[in-house]
C-alpha positions in Angstrom: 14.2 9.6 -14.9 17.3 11.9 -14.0 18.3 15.5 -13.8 18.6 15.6 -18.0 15.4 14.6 -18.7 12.9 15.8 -15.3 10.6 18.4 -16.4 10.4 21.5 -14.6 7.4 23.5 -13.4 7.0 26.3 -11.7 4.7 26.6 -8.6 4.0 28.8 -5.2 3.8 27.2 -2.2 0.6 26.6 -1.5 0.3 24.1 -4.6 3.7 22.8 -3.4 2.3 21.7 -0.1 -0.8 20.6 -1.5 0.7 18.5 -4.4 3.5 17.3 -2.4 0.3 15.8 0.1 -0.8 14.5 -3.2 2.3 13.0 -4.2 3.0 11.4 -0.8 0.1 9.1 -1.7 0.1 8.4 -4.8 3.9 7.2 -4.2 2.8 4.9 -1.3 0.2 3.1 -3.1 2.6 2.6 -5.8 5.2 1.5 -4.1 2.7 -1.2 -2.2 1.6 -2.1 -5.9 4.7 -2.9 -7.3 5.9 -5.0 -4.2 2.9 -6.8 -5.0 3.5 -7.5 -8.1 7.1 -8.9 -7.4 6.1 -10.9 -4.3 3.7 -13.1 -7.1 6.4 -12.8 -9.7 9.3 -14.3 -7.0 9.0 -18.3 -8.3 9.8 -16.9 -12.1 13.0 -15.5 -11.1 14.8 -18.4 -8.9 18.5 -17.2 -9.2 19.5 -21.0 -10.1 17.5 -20.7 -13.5 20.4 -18.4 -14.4 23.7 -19.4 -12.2 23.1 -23.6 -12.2 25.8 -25.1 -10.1 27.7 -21.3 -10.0 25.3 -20.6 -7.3 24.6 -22.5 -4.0 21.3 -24.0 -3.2 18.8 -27.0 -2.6 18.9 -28.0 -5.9 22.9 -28.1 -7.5 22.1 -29.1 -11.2 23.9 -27.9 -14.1 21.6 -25.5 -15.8 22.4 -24.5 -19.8 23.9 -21.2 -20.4 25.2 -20.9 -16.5 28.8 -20.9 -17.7 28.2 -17.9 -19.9 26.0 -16.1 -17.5 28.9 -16.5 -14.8 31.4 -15.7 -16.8 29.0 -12.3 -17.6 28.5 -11.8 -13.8 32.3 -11.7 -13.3 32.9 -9.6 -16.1 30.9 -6.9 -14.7 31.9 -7.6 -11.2 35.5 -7.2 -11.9 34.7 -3.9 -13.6 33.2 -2.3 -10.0 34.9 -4.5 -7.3 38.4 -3.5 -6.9 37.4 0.9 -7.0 35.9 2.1 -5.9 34.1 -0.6 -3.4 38.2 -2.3 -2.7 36.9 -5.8 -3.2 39.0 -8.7 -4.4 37.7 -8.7 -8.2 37.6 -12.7 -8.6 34.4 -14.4 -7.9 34.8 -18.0 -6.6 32.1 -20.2 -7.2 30.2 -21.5 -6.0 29.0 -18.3 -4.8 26.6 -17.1 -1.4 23.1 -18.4 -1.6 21.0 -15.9 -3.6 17.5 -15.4 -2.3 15.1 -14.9 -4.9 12.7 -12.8 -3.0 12.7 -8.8 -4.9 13.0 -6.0 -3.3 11.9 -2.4 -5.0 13.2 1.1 -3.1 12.7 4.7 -4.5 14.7 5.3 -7.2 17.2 8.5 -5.9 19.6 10.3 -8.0 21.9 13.4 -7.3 20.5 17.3 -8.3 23.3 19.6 -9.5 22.1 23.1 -9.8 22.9 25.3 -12.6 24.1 27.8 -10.6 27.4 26.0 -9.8 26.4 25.6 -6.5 28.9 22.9 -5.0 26.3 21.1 -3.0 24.0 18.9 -4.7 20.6 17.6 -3.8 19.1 13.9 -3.7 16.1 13.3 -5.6 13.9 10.9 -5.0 11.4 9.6 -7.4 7.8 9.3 -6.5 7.2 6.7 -9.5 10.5 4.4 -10.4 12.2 2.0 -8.1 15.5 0.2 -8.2 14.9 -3.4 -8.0 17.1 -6.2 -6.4 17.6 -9.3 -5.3 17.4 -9.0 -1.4 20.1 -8.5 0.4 21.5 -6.9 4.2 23.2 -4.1 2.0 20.9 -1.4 0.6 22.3 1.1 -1.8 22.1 3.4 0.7 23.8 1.9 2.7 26.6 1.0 0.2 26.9 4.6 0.0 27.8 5.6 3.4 30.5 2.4 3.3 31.4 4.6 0.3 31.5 7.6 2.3 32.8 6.6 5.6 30.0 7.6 7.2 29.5 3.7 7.8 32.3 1.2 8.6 32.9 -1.2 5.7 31.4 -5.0 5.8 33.1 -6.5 2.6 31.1 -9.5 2.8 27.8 -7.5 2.8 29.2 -5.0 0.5 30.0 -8.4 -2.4 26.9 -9.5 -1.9 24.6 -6.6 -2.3 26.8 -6.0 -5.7 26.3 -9.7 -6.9 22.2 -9.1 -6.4 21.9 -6.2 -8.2 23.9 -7.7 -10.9 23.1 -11.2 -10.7 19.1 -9.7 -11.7 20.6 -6.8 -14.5 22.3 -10.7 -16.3 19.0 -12.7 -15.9 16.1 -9.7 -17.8 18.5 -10.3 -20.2 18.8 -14.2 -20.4 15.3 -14.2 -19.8 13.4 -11.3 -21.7 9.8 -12.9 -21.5 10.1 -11.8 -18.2 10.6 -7.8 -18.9 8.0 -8.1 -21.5 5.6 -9.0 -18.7 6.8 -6.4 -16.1 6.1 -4.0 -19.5 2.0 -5.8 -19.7 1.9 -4.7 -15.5 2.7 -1.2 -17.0 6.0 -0.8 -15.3 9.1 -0.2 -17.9 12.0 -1.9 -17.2 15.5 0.0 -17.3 19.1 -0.3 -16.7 21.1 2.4 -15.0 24.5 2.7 -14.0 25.0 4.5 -10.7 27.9 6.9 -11.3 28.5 7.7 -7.4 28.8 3.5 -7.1 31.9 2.9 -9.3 29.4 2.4 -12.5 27.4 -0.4 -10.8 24.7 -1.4 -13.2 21.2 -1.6 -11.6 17.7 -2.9 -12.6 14.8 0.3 -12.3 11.3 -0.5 -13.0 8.9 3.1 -13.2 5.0 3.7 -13.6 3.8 5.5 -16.4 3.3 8.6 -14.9 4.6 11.7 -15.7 6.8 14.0 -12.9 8.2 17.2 -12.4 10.4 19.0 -10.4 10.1 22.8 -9.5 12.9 25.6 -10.7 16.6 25.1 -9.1 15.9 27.9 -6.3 12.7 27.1 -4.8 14.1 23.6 -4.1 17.6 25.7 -2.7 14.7 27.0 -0.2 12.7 24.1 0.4 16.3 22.0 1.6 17.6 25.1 3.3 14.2 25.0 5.9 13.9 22.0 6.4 18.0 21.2 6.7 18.0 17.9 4.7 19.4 18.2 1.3 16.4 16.2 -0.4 13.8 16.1 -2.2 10.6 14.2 -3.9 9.6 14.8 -7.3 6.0 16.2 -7.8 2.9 14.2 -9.4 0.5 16.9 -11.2 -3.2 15.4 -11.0 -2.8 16.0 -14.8 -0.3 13.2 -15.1 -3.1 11.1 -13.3 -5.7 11.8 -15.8 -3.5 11.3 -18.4 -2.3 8.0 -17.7 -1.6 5.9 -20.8 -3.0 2.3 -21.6 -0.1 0.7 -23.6 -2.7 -2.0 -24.7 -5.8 0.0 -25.7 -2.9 1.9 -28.1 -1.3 -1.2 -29.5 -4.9 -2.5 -30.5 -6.0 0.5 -31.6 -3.3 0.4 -34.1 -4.5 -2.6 -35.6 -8.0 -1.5 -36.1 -7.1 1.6 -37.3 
């Protein structure tokens, strides 16, 4: 979900306060659900299963299709390292342990108002998550490196860019594994973060639907409460609407 595609709705503020109460939960529990799911998914997605002998760990075995999956991680690597992060684009292997343990943070993207307005507004969604390899380095934190607002760690900085796309490479190598992240009901996108050089990150979402009010109610909302954020809105309609990919698919062969 991003600023092209969000629907927009129109509401006072009493539904805003009691939808965004709404929200709040629904968001938590989802959030708790999905780190779940990838805390019992951790063993199928051992970073050595994709890097072999690229990658240090317990085990250094060569591992079929590692050269071409390195040579993939570099490629894309290269393409974000130098600018805007001002990282030496070569990767010498064998590289940092990877820990295979998945982490999954609100999805945020950046609101540009119609009106030309200068300033712009972070959204954060109440239903989609970017998901990682762990590392020190959150993209928030990559960010205000970025920004200056945070002094640069280079070493922290390579890594957190090798995890995100160290797991981008291996839901390809390995689609059986997106397939069943798609059966837990999640789908499984890749986005490239424009305000990170292009870097190319992993997002998983719920099937629910989301919606964010007109351009100047959330000018109002920020300007109160002096952070330039915001959450996108789940409608109890989006709840009772919730779609069962499987009941569908075997409908369709009945039918």
């Amino acid at each position: 979900m991003g600023q092209e595609d969000i629907q927009r709705k129109s509401l006072d503020n009493q539904e805003f306060l009691k939808l965004r109460e709404a929200t709040q939960k629904v968001s938590e529990a989802l959030t708790e659900r999905v780190k779940r799911h990838l805390s019992v998914l951790r063993p199928l997605f051992i970073p050595r299963r994709l890097l072999g002998t690229y990658v240090k760990s317990g085990t250094m075995e060569e591992v079929a299709g590692s050269d071409k999956a390195f040579a993939e991680l570099q490629e894309k690597y290269a393409a974000v390292a130098q600018k805007p992060f001002g990282l030496p684009s070569k990767l010498q292997p064998p590289l940092d342990p990877i820990s295979n343990q998945l982490e999954a943070t609100p999805y945020q993207y950046p609101l540009r108002f119609e009106s030309g307005q200068d300033k712009s507004v972070t959204i954060t969604s109440s239903c989609a998550w970017t998901v990682s390899y762990h590392s020190e380095c959150s993209l928030s934190r990559l960010k205000a490196m970025l920004s200056g607002e945070e002094p640069k760690d280079l070493q922290d900085m390579k890594q957190a860019i090798i995890n995100h796309l160290a797991l981008v490479i291996f839901l390809d190598r390995f689609p059986a594994l997106a397939q069943l992240l798609e059966d837990l009901r999640y789908s499984v996108e890749i986005k490239t973060l424009h305000d990170l050089g292009g870097l190319e990150v992993v997002t998983m979402r719920a099937p629910l639907d989301t919606f964010l009010p007109p351009d100047d109610f959330i000018v109002q909302v920020t300007q109160l409460s002096g952070i330039p954020a915001f959450q996108e809105i789940i409608s109890p309609e989006a709840v009772e609407g919730l779609p069962d990919p499987l009941r569908d698919s075997l409908k369709q062969l009945i039918s």
